[in-house]
C-alpha positions as CSV (number, residue, x, y, z in Angstrom):
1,X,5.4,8.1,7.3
2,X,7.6,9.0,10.3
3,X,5.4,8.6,13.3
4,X,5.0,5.0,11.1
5,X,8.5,4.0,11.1
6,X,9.5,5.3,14.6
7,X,6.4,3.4,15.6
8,X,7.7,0.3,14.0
9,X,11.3,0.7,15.5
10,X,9.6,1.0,18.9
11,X,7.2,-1.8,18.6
12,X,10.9,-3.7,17.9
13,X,9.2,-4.8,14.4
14,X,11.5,-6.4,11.8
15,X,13.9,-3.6,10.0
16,X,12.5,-4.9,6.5
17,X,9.1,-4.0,7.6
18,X,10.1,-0.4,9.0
19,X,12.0,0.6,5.4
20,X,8.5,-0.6,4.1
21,X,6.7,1.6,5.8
22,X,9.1,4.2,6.1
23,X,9.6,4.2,1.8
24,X,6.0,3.4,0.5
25,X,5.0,7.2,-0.5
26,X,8.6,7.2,-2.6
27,X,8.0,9.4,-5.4
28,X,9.6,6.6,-7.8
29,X,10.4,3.2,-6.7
30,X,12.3,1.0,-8.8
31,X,10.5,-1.6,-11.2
32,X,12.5,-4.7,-10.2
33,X,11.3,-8.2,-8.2
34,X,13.3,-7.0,-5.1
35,X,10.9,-4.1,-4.7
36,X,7.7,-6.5,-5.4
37,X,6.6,-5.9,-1.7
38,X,7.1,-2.5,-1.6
39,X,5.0,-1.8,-4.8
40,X,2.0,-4.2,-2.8
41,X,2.0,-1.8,-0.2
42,X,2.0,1.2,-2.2
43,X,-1.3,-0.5,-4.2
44,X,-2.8,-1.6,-1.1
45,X,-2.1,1.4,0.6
46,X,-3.6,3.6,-2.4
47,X,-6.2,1.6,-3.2
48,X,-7.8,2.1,0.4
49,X,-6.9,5.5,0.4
50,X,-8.9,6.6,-2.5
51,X,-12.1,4.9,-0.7
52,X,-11.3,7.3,2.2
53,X,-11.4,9.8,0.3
54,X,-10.4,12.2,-2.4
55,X,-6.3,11.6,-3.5
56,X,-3.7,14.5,-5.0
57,X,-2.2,13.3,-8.2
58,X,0.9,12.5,-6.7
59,X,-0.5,9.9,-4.8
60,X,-2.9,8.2,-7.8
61,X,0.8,8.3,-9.8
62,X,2.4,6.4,-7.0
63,X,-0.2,4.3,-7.5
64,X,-0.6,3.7,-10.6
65,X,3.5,3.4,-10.6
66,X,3.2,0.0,-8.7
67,X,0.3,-1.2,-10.5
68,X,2.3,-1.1,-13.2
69,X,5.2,-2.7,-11.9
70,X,3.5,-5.4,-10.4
71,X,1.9,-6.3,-13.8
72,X,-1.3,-5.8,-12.8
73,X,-4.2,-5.8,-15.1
74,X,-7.7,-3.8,-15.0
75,X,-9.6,-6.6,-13.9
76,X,-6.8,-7.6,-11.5
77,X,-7.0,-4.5,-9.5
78,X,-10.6,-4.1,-9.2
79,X,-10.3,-8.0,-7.8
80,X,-7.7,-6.9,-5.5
81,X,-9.9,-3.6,-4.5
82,X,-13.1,-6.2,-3.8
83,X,-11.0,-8.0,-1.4
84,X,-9.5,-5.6,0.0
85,X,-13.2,-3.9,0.8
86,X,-14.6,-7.7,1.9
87,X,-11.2,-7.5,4.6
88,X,-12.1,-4.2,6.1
89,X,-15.5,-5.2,6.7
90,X,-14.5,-8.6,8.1
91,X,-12.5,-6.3,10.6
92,X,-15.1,-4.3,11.4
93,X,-17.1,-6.9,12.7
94,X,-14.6,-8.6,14.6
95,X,-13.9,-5.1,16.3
96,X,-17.1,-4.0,17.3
């Protein structure tokens, strides 16, 4: 999460972006509309995560945490998880 946001602040990207990046493994992040985008990232983040590999509880309860918060049902996710596998593959191709 460091080397992220340092990253960020060198690649001069927009603070709000950097305290995303810099606060998405938070341990507990506030269930309120101002915090919507962080809890995406956190869900996003997770969800491609556990296709990597193998996750330590804290990291499924972050999870789960912004699923949650975001209102997100079952069937909601598992959309959210298709797309997010169709995207990767998309990028694949376009990289290699």
């Amino acid at each position: 999460v460091e080397l992220g946001a340092e990253a960020h602040e060198r690649w001069g990207l927009p603070q709000y972006l950097t305290a995303l990046c810099a606060s998405h493994h938070d341990a507990n992040v506030p269930n309120h509309s101002s915090q919507a985008e962080l809890h995406l990232v956190r869900v996003v983040s997770g969800l491609l995560a556990m296709r990597a590999r193998p996750q330590p509880l804290e990291r499924i309860s972050e999870l789960m945490q912004s699923i949650q918060a975001l209102g997100l049902t079952p069937v909601q996710t598992r959309a959210l998880d298709g797309e997010l596998r169709r995207s990767v593959q998309r990028m694949r191709a376009t990289l290699s």
